[in-house]
C-alpha positions in Angstrom: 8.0 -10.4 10.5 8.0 -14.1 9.0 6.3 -12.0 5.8 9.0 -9.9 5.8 11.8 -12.0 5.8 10.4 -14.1 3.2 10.8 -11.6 0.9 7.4 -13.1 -0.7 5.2 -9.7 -1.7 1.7 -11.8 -1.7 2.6 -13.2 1.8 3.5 -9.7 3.2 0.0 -8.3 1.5 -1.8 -10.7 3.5 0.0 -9.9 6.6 -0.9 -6.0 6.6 -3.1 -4.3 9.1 -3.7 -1.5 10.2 -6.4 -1.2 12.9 -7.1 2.5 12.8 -8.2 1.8 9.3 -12.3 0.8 9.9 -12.5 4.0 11.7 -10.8 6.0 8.9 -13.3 4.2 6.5 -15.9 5.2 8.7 -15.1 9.1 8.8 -13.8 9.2 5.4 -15.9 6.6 2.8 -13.8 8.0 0.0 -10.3 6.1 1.5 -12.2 3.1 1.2 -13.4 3.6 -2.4 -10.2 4.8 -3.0 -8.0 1.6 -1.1 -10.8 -0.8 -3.3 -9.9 1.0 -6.6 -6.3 0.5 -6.1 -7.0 -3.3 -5.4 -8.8 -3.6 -8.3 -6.1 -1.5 -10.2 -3.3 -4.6 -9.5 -2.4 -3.5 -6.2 -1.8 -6.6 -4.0 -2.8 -4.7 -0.8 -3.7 -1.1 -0.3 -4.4 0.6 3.3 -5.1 3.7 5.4 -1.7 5.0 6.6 -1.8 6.3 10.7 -5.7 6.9 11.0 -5.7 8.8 7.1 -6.2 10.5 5.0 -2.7 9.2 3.4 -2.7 5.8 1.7 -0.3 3.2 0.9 -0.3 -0.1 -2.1 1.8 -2.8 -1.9 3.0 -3.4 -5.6 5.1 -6.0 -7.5 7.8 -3.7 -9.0 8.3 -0.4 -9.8 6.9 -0.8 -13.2 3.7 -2.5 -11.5 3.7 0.4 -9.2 3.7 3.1 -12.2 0.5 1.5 -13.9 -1.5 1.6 -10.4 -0.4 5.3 -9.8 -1.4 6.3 -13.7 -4.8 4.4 -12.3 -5.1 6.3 -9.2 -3.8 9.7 -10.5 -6.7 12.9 -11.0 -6.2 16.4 -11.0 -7.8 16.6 -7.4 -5.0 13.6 -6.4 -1.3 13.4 -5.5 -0.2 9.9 -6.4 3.7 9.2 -5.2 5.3 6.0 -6.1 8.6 5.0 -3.7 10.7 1.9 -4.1 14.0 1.4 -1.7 16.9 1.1 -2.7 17.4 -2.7 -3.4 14.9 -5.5 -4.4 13.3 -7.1 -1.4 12.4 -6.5 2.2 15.6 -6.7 4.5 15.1 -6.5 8.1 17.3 -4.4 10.3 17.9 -5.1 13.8 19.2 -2.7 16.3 20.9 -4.1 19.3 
């Protein structure tokens, strides 16, 4: 949460986990080659989503986001890209 409400991208990068994510790497070798090449591509963190086989990259902006989709993209893979809304994280609380 202290990630989040920086609003600092490299500090929330470091701060994602997911711990389903060995096993998925484990059944499925090709999310991690595929996690590594978005990391290498400019991503500044890309994991498993749930236990697979969907992924997820952190990126910069939405333009930094369109160069590691055109990266990622083959005729075999779907490669999204979703920004919110408004710059930044914002937290929401419900109470």
């Amino acid at each position: 949460l202290t990630a989040v409400a920086s609003g600092n991208a490299q500090a929330l990068a470091r701060a994602m986990h997911n711990d389903l994510e060995v096993a998925a790497f484990d059944l499925r070798p090709d999310l991690a080659t595929l996690v590594a090449l978005g990391e290498a591509e400019g991503a500044l963190r890309g994991m498993v989503t749930g236990s697979g086989p969907t992924c997820v990259f952190l990126c910069l902006s939405a333009d930094h986001a369109w160069e590691v989709a055109s990266a990622l993209t083959t005729p075999k893979r779907v490669v999204l890209v979703a920004n919110g809304p408004v710059s930044g994280v914002h937290l929401v609380s419900y109470q």
